[in-house]
C-alpha positions in Angstrom: -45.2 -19.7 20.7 -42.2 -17.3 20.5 -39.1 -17.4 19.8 -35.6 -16.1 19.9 -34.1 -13.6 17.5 -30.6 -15.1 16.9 -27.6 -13.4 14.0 -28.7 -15.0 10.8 -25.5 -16.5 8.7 -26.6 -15.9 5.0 -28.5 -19.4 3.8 -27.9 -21.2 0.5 -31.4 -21.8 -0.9 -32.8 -25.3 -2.4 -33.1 -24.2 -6.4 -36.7 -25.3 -7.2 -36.5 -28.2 -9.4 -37.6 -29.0 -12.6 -36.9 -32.7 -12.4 -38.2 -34.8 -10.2 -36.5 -35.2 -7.3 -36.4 -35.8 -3.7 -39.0 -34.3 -1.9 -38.0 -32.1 1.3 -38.4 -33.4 5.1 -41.9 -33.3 6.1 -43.5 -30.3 7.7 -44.0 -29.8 11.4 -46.8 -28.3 13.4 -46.0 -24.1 13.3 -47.0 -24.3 17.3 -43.9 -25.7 17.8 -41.0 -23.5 16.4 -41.2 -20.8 18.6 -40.2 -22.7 22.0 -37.8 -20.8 23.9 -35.0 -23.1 25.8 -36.8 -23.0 28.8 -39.7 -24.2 27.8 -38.3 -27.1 26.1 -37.2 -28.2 29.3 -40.7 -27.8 30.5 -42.2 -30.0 28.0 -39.7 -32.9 28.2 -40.2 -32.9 32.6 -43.7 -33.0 30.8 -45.4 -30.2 32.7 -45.0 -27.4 34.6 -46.1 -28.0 38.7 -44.9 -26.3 41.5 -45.2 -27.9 45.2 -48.4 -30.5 45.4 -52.0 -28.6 46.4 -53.1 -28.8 50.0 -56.2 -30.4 51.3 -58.1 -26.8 51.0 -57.1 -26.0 47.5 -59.1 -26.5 44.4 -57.0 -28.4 41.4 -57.3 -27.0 37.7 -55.3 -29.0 35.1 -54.7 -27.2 32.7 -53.3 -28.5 28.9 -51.7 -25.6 27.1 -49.6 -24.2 24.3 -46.0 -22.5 25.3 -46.7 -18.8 26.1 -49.9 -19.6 27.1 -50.1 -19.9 30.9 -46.7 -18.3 31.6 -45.7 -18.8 35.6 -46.2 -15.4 36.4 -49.6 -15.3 34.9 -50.6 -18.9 37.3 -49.8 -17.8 40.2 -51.7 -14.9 40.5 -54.6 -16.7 39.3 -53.7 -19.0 42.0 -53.6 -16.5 44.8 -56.8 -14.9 43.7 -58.9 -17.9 43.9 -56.8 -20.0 46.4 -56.4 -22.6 43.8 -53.8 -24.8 42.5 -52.8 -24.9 38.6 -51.2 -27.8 36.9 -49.6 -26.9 33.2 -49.1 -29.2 30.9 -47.6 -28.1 27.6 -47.9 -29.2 24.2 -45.9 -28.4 21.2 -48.0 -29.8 18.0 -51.6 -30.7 17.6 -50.9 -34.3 17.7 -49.6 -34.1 21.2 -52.3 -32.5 22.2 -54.7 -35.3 21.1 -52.1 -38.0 22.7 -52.7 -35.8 25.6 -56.5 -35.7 25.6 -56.9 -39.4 25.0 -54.8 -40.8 27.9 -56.7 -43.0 29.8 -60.6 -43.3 29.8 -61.7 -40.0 30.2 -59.6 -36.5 29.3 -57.1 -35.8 32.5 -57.8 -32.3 32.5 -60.1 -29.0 33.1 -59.1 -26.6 30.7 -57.4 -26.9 27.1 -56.1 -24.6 24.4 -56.8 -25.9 20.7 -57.5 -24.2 17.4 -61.0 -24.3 15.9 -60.3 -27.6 13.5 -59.6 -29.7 16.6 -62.1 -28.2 18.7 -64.7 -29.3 16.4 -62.8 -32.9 16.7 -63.5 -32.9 19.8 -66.4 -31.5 20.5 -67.4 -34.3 18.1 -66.5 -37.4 20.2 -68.2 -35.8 22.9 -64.9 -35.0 24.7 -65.9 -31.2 25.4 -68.7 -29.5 28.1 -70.8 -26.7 26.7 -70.3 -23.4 28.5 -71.9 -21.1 30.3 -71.2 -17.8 28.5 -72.3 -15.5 31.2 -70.4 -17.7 33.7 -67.2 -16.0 31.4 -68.5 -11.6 31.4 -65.1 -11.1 30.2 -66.0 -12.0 26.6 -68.1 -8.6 26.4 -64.6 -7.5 26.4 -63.9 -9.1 22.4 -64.2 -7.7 19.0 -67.4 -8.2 17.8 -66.1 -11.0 15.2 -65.4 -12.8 18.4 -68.3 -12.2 20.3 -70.1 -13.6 17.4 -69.1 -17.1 18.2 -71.9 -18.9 16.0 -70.2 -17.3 12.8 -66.8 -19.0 13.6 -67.0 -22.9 12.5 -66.0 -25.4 15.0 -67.0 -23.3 18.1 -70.4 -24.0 18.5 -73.1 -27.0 17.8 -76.8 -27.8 18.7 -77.0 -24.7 19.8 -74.5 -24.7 22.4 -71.4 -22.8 22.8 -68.0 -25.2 23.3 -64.9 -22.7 23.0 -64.2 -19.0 23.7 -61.6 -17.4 21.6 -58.3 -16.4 22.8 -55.6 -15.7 20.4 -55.1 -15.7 16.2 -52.5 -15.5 13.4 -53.6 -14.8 9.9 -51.0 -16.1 6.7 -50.8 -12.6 4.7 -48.5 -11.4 2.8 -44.6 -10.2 3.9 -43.0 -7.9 0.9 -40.1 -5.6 0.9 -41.3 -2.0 1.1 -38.0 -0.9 -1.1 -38.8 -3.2 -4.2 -42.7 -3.1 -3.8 -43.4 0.7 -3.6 -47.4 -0.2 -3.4 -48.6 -2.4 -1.2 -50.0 -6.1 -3.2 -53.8 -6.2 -2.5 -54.1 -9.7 -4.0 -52.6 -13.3 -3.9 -52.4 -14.0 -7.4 -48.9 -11.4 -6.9 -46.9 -14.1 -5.7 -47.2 -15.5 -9.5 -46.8 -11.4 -11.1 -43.3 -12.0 -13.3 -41.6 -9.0 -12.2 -40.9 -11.4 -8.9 -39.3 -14.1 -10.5 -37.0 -16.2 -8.5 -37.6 -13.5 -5.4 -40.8 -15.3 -3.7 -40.7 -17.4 -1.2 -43.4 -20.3 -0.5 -44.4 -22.3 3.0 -43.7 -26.0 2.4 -47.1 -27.5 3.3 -49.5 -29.1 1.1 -52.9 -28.2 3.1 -51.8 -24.0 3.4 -50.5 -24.0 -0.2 -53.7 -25.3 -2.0 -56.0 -23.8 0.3 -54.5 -20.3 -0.4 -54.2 -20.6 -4.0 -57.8 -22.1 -3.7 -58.1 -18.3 -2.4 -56.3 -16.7 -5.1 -58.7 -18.4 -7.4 -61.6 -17.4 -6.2 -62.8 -20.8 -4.9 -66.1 -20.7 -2.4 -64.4 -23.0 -0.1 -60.6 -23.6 0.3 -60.9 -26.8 2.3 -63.4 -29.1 0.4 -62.3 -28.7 -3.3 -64.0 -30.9 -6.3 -61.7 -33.1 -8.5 -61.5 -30.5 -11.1 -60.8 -27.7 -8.8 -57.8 -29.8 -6.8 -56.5 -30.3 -10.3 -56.9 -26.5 -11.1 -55.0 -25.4 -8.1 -52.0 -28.4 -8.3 -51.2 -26.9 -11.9 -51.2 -23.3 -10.4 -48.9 -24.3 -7.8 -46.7 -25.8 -10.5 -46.5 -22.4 -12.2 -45.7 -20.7 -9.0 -42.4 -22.7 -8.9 -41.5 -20.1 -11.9 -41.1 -17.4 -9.0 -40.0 -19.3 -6.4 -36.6 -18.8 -4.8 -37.5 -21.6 -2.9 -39.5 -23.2 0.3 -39.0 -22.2 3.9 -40.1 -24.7 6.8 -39.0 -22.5 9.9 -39.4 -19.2 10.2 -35.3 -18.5 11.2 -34.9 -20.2 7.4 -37.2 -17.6 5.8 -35.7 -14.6 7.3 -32.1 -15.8 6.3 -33.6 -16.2 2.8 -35.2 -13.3 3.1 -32.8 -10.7 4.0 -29.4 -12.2 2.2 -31.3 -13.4 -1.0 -33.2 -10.0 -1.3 -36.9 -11.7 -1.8 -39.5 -9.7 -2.2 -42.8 -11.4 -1.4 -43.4 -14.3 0.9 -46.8 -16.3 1.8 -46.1 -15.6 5.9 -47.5 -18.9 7.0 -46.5 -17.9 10.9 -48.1 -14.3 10.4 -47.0 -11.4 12.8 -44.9 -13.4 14.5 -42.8 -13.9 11.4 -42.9 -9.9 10.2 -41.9 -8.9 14.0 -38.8 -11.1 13.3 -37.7 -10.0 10.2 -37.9 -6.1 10.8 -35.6 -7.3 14.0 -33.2 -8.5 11.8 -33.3 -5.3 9.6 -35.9 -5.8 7.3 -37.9 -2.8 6.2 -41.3 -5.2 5.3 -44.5 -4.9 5.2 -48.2 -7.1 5.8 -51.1 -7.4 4.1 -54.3 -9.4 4.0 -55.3 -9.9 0.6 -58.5 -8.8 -1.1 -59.5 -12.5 -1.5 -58.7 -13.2 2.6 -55.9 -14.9 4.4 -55.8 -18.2 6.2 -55.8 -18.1 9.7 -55.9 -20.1 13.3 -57.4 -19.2 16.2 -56.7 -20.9 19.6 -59.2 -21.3 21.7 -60.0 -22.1 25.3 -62.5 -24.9 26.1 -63.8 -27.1 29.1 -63.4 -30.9 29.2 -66.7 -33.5 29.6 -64.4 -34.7 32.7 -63.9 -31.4 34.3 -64.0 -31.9 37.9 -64.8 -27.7 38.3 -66.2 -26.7 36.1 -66.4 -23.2 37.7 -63.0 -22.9 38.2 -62.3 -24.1 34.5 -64.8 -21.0 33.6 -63.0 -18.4 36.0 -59.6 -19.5 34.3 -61.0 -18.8 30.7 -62.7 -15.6 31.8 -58.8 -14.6 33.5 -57.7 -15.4 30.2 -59.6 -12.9 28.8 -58.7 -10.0 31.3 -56.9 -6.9 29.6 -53.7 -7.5 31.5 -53.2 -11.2 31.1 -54.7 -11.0 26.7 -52.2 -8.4 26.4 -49.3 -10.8 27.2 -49.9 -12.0 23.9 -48.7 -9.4 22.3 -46.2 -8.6 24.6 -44.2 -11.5 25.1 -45.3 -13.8 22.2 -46.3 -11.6 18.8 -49.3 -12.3 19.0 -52.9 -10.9 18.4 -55.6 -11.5 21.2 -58.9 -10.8 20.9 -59.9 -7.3 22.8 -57.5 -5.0 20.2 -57.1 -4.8 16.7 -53.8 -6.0 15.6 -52.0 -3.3 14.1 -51.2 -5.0 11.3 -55.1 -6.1 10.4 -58.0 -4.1 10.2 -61.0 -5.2 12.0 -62.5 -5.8 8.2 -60.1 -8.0 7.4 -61.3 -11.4 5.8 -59.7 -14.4 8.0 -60.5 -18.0 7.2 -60.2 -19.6 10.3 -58.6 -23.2 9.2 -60.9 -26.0 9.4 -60.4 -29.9 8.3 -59.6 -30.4 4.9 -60.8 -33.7 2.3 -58.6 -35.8 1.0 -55.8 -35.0 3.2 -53.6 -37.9 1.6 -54.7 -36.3 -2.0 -53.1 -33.2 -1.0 -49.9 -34.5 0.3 -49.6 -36.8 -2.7 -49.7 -33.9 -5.4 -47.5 -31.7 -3.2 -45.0 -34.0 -2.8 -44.7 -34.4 -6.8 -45.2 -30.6 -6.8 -42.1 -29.9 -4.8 -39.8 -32.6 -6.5 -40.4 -30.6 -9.9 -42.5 -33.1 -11.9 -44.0 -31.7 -14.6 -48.0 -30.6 -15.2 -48.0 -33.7 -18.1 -47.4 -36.2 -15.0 -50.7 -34.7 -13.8 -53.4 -36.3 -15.7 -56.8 -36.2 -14.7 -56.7 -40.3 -12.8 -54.7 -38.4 -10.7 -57.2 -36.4 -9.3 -60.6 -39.4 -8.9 
């Protein structure tokens, strides 16, 4: 989940239309931007094996986002428990449930998945509770992750299913030399002064479940009729500001810096800021009063986990100061034994979980982004 920091020609931006127009090319998984060469390689040979495990040696398959289970890391879990790893990467969440459904029964120990799809699977029964204090490393988290009950997806009947392991929120990026005081709420992507100098994430399920935020909505992923309707006219008034949508993060930094914007919804968090002030950028991030958005990968144990012990000593490794500083390190990233400098321990996240009416929302944001105006928005639209 990292990725190079190449020059940045300046970039023409898209105008935002008023018309309706083509819509732009669909969005893509935000995993899967930040592969470096290398480990595009790895994914197309489809996994990352060294020589075959002897007869002593104890097997742990491991399924795994890029930056996750680095070689280094591997083999000294290897050495310290005379084991053998096998990595296989994934690069969106859709290969990762291709992944977990080949053949009858999940072929693998140990995955990494945020909290929506770990609830999906713990739901078809594809997951093993744990044994929390098989894993003494998570005495080691923040409290907020500790607290595993509070976080939706991670536990059910009573039982725990996932451990935490790493997090980006969505805040907001602005330019420190045209915003003197740092926002504090959402609704500033739509303050005046900023017309034609934001810039918005192309995706329909980020876009009304912030603005579902900005407007004070209890829940930003299961929205009534009349609220989805609310929040689809918003997002039409926010096209005032808009310089225009960004997919990748390389595209919003090229925006960013040549077009002089100053405010962006940072849909890949940290990871995005830590690229921009390397390409001069003197920016800023916030969490918002009203909270921010944000995944959290964790690591869980499959129902056909032939070691289950070793599965649990790889996620307590995982959680070892040394290997969860990595994270930051190598990738951006925020783990979850230190406060990210850029969030206080306060900070409201809303960890994503599965939205309603999926379909709905790609439907309105497709019409949304081709410029149609709110009078093409009539209440049928929205039964």
């Amino acid at each position: 989940m990292h990725w190079g920091f190449p020059s940045l020609p300046p970039r023409t931006p898209r105008p935002v239309r008023t018309p309706a127009h083509s819509q732009r090319p669909a969005r893509r998984a935000f995993h899967a931007v930040f592969l470096q060469p290398l480990v595009i390689a790895a994914l197309l040979a489809g996994c990352l094996a060294a020589a075959p495990a002897t007869a002593a040696q104890s097997v742990l398959r491991v399924l795994a986002w890029p930056g996750y289970a680095d070689r280094d890391v591997v083999k000294a879990f290897e050495t310290r428990f005379h084991a053998k790893v096998e990595v296989t990467l994934v690069d969106s969440d859709e290969a990762l449930w291709d992944k977990m459904h080949e053949g009858n029964a999940p072929q693998f120990d140990v995955l990494a998945a945020n909290t929506a799809e770990i609830q999906r699977y713990t739901q078809e029964h594809m997951l093993a509770p744990l044994d929390v204090t098989q894993i003494p490393n998570t005495r080691l988290q923040l409290p907020r992750f500790q607290d595993v009950a509070s976080i939706d997806g991670l536990t059910a009947a009573g039982k725990v299913y996932a451990i935490p392991f790493t997090y980006s929120s969505m805040g907001l990026i602005y330019d420190r030399k045209q915003i003197a005081v740092p926002p504090t709420s959402m609704t500033e992507l739509w303050n005046p002064r900023y017309r034609g100098k934001v810039l918005d994430f192309n995706s329909a399920q980020h876009n009304f479940s912030f603005a579902a935020l900005a407007l004070g909505y209890a829940d930003p992923f299961q929205l009534s009729p009349t609220q989805t309707r609310t929040i689809a006219l918003k997002l039409i008034d926010l096209r005032r500001n808009l310089l225009t949508y960004y997919t990748l993060p390389e595209e919003a930094t090229a925006f960013f810096v040549h077009h002089k914007v100053a405010l962006m919804f940072g849909n890949y968090g940290t990871q995005q800021l830590e690229q921009l002030r390397r390409a001069g950028a003197d920016v800023g991030y916030v969490i918002p009063d009203e909270g921010a958005l944000a995944w959290l990968d964790c690591w869980a144990i499959t129902s056909a986990s032939a070691n289950r012990p070793l599965a649990q000593a790889w996620i307590n490794y995982m959680l070892e100061p040394d290997v969860s500083g990595l994270l930051i390190q190598r990738q951006g990233l925020a783990n979850t034994l230190t406060p990210s400098p850029e969030s206080n321990v306060s900070a409201h996240l809303i960890w994503i979980r599965p939205v309603a009416n999926v379909r709905q929302r790609e439907a309105l944001w497709s019409k949304i982004v081709s410029g149609d105006l709110p009078d093409s928005f009539g209440p049928e639209t929205f039964k």
